[in-house]
Residue, then its C-alpha position, 0 to 999 in steps of 0.5 A: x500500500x502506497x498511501x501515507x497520509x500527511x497530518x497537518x493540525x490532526x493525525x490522518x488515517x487511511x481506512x478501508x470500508x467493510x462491506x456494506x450488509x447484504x442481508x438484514x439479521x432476519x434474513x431479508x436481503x437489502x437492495x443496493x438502493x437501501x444499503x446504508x454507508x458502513x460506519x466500520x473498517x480496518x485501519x490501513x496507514x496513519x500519519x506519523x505525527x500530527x502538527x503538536x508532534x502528537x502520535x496517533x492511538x490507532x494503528x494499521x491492522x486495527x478496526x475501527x467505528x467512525x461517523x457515518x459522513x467522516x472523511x473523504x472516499x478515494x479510489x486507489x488501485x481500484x479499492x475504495x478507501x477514507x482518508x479521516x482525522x483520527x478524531x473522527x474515530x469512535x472507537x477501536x473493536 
């Protein structure tokens, strides 16, 4: 993987999205209109240091919870990935 996001005032983090959910828990299937954007993905580069010379709290490999409209989608090599401030994390699974 190639990208390395540079942190300006915040630590950035690349994530790669988890698939979106096919069926529902009963077991009805979701159509592509009504699938909802993930909110969950694994962690896959971080920025070294933000601009106070702080070191981020997550790490590649981790997987994470963000909100639902954080960061910016990009196309990479054909993969979609989201480049977010390490602020817009929730949480570490």
């Amino acid at each position: 993987m190639n990208i390395k996001p540079i942190a300006g005032t915040a630590n950035r983090v690349v994530i790669e999205a988890a698939a979106a959910e096919e069926k529902t828990a009963s077991g009805i299937i979701i159509p592509d209109t009504a699938k909802e954007k993930p909110q969950k993905g694994t962690v896959i580069s971080v920025s070294e240091e933000d601009g106070d010379g702080k070191k981020p709290t997550v790490k590649a490999g981790d997987t994470v919870l963000y909100g639902k409209y954080a960061g910016t989608e990009i196309t990479f090599e054909g993969k979609e990935y989201l480049i977010m401030r390490e602020s817009d994390i929730y949480a570490v699974l």
